[in-house]
C-alpha positions as CSV (number, residue, x, y, z in Angstrom):
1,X,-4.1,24.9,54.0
2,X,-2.2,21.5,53.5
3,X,-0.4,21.1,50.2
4,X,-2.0,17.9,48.5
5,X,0.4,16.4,46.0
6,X,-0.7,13.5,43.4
7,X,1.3,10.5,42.9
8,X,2.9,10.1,39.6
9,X,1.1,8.1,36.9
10,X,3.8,5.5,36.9
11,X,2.3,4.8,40.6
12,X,-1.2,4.1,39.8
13,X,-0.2,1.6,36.9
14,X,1.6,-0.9,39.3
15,X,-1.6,-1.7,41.2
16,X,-2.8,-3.3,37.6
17,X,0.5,-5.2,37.3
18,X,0.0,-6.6,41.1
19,X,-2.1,-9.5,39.8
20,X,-0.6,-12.4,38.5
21,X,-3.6,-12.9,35.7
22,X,-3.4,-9.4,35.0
23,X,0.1,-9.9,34.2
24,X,-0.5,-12.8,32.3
25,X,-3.2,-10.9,30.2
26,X,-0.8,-8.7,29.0
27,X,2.2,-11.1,27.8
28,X,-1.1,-13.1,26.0
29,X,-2.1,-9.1,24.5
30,X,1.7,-8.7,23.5
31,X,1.6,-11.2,20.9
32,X,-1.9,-10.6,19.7
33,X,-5.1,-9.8,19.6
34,X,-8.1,-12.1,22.0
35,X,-11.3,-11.8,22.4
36,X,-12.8,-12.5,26.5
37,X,-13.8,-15.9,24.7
38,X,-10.4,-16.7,23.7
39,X,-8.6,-15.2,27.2
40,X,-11.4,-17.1,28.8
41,X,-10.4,-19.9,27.6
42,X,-6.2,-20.0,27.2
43,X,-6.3,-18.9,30.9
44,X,-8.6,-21.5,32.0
45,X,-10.8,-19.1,34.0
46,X,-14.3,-17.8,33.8
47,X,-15.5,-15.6,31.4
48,X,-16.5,-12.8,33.9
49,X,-13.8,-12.8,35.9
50,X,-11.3,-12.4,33.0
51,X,-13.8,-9.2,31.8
52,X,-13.1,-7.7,35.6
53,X,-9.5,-7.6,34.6
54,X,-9.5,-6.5,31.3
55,X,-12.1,-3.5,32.7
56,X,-8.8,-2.5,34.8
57,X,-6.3,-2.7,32.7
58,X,-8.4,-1.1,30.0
59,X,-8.8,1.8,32.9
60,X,-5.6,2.1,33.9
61,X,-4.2,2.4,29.8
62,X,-2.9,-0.8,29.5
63,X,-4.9,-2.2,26.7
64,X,-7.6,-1.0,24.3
65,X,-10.4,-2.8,22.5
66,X,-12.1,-2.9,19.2
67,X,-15.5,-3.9,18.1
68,X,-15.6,-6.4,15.7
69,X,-19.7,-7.4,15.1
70,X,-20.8,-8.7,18.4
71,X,-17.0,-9.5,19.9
72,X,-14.3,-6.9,21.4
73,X,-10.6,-8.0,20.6
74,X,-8.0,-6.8,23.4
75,X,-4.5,-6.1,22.6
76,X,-1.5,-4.0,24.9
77,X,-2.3,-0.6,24.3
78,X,0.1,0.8,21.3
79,X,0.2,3.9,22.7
80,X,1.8,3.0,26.2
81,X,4.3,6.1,27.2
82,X,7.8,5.5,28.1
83,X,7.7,4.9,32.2
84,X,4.8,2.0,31.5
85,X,6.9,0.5,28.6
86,X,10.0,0.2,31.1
87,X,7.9,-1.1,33.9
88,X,6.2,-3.3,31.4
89,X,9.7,-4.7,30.5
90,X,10.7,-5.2,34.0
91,X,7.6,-7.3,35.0
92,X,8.1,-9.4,31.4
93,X,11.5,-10.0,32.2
94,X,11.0,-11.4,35.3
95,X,8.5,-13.5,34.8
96,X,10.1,-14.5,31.7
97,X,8.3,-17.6,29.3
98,X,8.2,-20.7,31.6
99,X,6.1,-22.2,33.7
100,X,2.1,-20.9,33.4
101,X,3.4,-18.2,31.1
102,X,4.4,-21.4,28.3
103,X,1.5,-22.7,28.7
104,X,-0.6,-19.6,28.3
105,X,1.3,-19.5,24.7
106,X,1.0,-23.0,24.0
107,X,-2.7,-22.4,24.0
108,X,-3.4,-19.2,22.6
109,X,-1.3,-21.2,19.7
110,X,-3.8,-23.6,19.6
111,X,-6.8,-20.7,20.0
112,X,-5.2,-19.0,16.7
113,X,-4.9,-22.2,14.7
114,X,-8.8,-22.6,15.1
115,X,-9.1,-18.7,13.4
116,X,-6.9,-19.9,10.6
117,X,-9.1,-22.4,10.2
118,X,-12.0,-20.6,9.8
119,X,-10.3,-18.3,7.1
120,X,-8.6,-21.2,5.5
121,X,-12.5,-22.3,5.4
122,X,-13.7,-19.3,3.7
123,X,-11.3,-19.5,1.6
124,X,-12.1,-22.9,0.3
125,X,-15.5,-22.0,-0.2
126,X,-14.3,-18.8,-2.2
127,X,-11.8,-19.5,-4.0
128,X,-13.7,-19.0,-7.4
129,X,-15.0,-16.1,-6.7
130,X,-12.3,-14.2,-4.4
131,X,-11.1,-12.2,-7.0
132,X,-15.0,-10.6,-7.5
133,X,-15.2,-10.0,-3.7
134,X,-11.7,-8.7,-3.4
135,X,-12.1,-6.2,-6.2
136,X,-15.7,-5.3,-5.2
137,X,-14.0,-4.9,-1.6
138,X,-10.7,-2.9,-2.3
139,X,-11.1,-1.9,-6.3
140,X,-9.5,-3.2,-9.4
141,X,-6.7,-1.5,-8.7
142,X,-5.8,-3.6,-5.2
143,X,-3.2,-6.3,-6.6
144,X,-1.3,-3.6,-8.4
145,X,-1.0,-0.9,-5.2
146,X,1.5,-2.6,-3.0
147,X,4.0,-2.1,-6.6
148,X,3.7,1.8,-5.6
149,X,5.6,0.9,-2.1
150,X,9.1,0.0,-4.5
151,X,9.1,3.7,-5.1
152,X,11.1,6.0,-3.4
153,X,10.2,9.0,-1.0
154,X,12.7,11.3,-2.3
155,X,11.9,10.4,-5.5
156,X,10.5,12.9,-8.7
157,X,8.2,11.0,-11.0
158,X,6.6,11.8,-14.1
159,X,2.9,11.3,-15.4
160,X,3.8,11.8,-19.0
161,X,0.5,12.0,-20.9
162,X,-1.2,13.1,-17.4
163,X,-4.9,13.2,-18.9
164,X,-6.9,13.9,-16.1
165,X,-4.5,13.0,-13.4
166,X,-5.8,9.8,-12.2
167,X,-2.2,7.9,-12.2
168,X,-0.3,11.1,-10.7
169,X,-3.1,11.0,-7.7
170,X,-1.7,7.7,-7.6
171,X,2.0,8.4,-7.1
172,X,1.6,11.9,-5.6
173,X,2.1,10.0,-1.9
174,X,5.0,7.6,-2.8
175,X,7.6,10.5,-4.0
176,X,8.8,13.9,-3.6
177,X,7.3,15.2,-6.5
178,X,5.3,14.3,-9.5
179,X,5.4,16.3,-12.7
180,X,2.4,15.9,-14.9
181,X,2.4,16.6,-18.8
182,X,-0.1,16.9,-21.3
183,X,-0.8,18.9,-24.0
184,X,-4.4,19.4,-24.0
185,X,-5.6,22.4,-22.1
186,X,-8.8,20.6,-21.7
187,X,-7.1,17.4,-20.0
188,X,-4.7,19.5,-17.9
189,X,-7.9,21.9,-16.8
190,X,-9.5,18.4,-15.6
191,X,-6.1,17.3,-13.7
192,X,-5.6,20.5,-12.1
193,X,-9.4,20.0,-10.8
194,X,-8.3,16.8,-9.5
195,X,-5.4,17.4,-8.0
196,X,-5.9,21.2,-6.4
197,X,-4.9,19.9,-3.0
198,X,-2.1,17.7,-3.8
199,X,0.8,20.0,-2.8
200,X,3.5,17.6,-4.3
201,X,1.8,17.7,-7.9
202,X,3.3,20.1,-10.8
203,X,0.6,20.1,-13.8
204,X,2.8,21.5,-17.4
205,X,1.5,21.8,-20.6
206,X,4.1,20.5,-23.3
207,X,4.6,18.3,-26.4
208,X,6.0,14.8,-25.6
209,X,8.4,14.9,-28.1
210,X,9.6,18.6,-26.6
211,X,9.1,17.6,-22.3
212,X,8.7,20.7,-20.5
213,X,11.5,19.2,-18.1
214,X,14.7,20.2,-17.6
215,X,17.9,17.6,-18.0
216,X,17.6,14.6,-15.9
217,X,15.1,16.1,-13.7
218,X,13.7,12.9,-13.0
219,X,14.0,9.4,-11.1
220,X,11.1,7.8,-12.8
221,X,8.9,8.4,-16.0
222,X,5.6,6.8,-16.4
223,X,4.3,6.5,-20.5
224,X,0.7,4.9,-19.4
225,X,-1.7,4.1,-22.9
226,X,-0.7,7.2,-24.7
227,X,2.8,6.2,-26.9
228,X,-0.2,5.4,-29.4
229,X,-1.2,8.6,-29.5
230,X,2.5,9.8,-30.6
231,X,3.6,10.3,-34.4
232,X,7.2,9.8,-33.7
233,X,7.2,7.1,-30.6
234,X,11.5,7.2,-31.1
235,X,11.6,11.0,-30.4
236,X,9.6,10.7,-27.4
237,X,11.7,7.8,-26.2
238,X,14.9,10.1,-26.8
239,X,13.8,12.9,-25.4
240,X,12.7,10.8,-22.1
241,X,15.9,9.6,-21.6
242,X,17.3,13.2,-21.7
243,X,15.4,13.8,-19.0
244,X,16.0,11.1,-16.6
245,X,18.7,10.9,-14.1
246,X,21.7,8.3,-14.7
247,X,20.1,4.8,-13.7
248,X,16.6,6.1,-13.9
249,X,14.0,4.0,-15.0
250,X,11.2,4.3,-17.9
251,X,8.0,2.4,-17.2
252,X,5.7,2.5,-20.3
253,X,2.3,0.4,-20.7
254,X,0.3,0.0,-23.9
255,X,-1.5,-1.7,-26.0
256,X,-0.3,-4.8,-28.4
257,X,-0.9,-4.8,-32.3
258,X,-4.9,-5.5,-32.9
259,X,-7.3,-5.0,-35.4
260,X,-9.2,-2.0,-34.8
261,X,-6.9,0.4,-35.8
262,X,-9.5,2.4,-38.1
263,X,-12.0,2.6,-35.9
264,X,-9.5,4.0,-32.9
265,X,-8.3,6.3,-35.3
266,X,-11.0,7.7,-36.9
267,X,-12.7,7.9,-32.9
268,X,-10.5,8.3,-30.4
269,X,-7.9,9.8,-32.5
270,X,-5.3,6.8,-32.6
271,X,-2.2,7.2,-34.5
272,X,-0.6,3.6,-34.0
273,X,-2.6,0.7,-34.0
274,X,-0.4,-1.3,-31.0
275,X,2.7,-2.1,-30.9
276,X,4.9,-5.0,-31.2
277,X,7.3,-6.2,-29.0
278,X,10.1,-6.4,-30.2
279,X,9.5,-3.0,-32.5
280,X,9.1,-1.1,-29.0
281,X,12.1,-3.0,-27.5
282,X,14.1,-2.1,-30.7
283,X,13.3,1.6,-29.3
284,X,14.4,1.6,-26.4
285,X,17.8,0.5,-27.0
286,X,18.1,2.6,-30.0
287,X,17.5,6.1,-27.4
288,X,19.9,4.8,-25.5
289,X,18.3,2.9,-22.8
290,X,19.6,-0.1,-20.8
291,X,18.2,-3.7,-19.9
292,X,15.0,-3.0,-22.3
293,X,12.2,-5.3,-21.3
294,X,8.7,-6.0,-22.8
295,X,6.1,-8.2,-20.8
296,X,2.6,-9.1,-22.3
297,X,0.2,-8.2,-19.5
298,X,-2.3,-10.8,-18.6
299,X,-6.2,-9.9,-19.9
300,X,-8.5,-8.3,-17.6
301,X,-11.3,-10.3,-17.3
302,X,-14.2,-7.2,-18.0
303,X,-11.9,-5.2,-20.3
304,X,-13.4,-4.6,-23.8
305,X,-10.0,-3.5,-25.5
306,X,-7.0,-5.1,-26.8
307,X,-4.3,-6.6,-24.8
308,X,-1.8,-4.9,-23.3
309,X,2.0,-4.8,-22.1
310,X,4.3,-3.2,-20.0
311,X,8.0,-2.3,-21.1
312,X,10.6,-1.2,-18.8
313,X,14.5,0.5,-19.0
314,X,16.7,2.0,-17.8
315,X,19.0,5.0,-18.2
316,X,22.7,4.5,-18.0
């Protein structure tokens, strides 16, 4: 019986390269995504006859589409292996960015514009409520997430005052490790619930003012709205700089002097009533700490409670 043998894949994926409009397909996909409108209408060619082309390169792995309501947008596929990539190359090369190929960008220039314009015309239209729709979209949390990417992967971070381990979900995937204290059982029985799958995640019970942390254990220590929970803030300040690394950093938020001291105390438990500025930069240099600053945080615009600020340092 005769031996049949199958042509490598690199073989089958010239045929789809064969075709000058194929070709220029892709170096149109290369630079971004088109709809069959759009292709239709840089190329210059009808509608179905571009759809033909995009069903064999789509068939042969070149490109991939996604649904977006009742339009597909193309692009080159992302996942191209190796041999395709070089022979990819090749064919770009060669017919480098002249001639047709220049003017197939000149227009898909002008096909993007016209999609700006129809954001920049949502936007104009939105503009006083965006924030709404953004935070209904994303959270209330979405202008404040891309601050997580300045932290490092190799990084160990502390959730001091972890409550019920909302913030140290937060950071678990930006850093090594996060170490999360409290000590309420009851709060530390919630964060352990919380965060049973989050392998990176150390819950210990301790005292701020006594950390359950060894000597600079730490790149990065996180005091969020509970300093005014501490009878002796400078202690805790102290013993957070024993146990950060040299040049690690102290990030502390809380809330400014207001007037319902008595009430917070007498129901939530409140042993300060806010803080000043200048009293919690006063502090931080006095533990030791290094380029102190205090920043009034804007208001929320549904909070109910008193303003807040964020405070920063660093260890020597």
């Amino acid at each position: 019986m005769m031996n049949m043998t199958t042509a490598p894949p690199i073989l089958e994926r010239l045929s789809a390269l064969g075709d000058e409009t194929r070709a220029r397909i892709l170096a149109l996909l290369e630079r971004s995504e088109l709809t069959v409108t759009e292709l239709a209408s840089v190329l210059q060619a009808p509608q179905p006859g571009v759809s033909r082309h995009l069903k064999t390169l789509a068939a042969e792995g070149w490109v991939e589409a996604r649904a977006q309501g009742r339009n597909r947008h193309y692009r080159l596929a992302p996942d191209l292996d190796e041999p395709a990539r070089a022979l990819w190359r090749i064919v770009r090369k060669e017919i480098g960015g002249s001639g047709i190929y220049a003017a197939d960008a000149e227009r898909a220039r002008g096909v993007l514009e016209r999609r700006r314009l129809r954001s920049a015309e949502f936007f104009a239209q939105a503009a006083e409520r965006w924030d709404e729709v953004r935070e209904q979209l994303f959270g209330p949390s979405a202008n404040l997430l891309p601050m997580l990417g300045l932290l490092q992967e190799d990084w160990v971070v502390a959730d001091l005052g972890v409550g019920t381990g909302a913030l140290a979900e937060t950071l678990a995937p930006f850093a090594a490790r996060v170490i999360g204290v409290d000590r309420s059982e009851q709060m530390l029985a919630a964060a352990r619930h919380r965060l049973g799958q989050t392998a990176n995640v150390e819950i210990r019970r301790g005292d701020l003012e006594r950390l359950p942390v060894a000597d600079e254990e730490l790149d990065v220590a996180v005091l969020a709205l509970v300093l005014h929970y501490v009878v002796d803030p400078p202690a805790v300040l102290a013993e957070v700089r024993r146990a950060l690394k040299p040049r690690g950093r102290l990030v502390l938020m809380d809330m400014r002097t207001h007037d319902r001291g008595p009430w917070y105390a007498e129901e939530m438990g409140h042993v300060w009533p806010g803080f000043e500025a200048d009293q919690v930069r006063g502090w931080l240099v006095e533990a030791g700490f290094a380029h102190a600053r205090v920043v009034p945080l804007p208001p929320s615009r549904d909070a109910t409670g008193p303003l807040l600020f964020l405070a920063s340092a660093v260890k020597p």
